[in-house]
C-alpha distance (Angstrom), angle and dihedral (degrees) to the residues before:
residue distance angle dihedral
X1 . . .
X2 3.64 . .
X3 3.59 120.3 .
X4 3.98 103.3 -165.2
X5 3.60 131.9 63.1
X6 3.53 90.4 -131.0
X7 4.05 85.5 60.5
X8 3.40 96.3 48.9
X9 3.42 98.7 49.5
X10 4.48 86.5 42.5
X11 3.80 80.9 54.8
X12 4.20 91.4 51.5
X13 3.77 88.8 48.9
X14 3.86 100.6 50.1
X15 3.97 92.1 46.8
X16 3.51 86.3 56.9
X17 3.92 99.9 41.4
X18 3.75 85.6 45.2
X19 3.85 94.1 58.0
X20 3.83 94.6 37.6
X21 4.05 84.0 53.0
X22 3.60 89.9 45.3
X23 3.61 92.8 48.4
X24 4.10 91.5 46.8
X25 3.98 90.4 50.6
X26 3.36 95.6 53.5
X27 3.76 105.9 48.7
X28 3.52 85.7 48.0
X29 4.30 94.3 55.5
X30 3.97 78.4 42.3
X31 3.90 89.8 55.7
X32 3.88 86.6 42.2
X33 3.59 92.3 61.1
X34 3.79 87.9 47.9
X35 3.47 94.7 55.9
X36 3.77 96.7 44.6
X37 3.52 90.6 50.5
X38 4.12 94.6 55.7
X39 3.90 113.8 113.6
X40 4.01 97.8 -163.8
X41 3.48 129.2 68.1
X42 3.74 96.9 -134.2
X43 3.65 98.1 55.1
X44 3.88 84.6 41.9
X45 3.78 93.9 61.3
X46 4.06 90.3 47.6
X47 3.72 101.5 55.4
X48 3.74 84.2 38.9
X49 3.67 93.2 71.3
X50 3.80 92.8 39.5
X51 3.78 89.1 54.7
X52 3.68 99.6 36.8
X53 4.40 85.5 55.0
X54 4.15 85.9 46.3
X55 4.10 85.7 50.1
X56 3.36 93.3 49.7
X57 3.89 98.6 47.3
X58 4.10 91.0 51.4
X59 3.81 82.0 55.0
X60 3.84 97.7 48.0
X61 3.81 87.8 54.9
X62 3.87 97.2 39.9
X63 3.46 95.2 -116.8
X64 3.99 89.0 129.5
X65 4.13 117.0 16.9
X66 4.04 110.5 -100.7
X67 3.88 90.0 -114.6
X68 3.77 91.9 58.3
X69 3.58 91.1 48.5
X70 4.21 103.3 45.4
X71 4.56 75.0 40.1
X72 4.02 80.2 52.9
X73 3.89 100.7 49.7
X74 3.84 94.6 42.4
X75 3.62 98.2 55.8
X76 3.84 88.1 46.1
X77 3.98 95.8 51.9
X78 3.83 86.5 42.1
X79 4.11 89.9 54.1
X80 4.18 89.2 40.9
X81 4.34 92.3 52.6
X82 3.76 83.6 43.1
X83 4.45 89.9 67.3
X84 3.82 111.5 85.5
C-alpha cells in the first residue's frame, strides 16, 4: 500500500494509462484483422493507412517496441501489394 500522496495518485495515473493503452492496442489488433481480412485492393490500401497511423501511435507511446511496429507495417503493405 502506498504511503505518499504522490504514490497514490502515481498509482491512479498508471491504472488509467494502463487501460487507455489496453484499450488503444486492442482496437488496433481489431483493425488488423480488418485489414487482413479485405479482398480488394482499394479498400486494402485505405485501412492500410488507418492502421499503419494506429501502429505508429502505439509505438510513439511504447505501448509496442518500434521494431515490432515498422516489422508490423511491412508485412501489412507486403500482404496489401500482394491483392490483384
Amino acid at each position: 500500500m502506498a504511503n505518499h500522496k504522490s504514490a497514490e495518485k502515481r498509482i491512479r495515473a498508471n491504472e488509467t494509462k494502463r487501460l487507455r493503452n489496453r484499450y488503444q492496442h486492442k482496437t488496433t489488433r481489431t483493425a488488423v484483422k480488418g485489414l487482413r481480412a479485405a479482398k480488394t485492393k482499394a479498400e486494402a490500401e485505405g485501412l492500410l493507412k488507418e492502421v499503419s497511423a494506429m501502429i505508429d501511435k502505439l509505438a510513439k507511446k511504447n505501448v509496442i517496441h518500434w521494431k515490432k511496429a515498422a516489422n508490423q507495417k511491412s508485412r501489412l503493405a507486403k500482404q496489401v501489394n500482394k491483392l490483384a
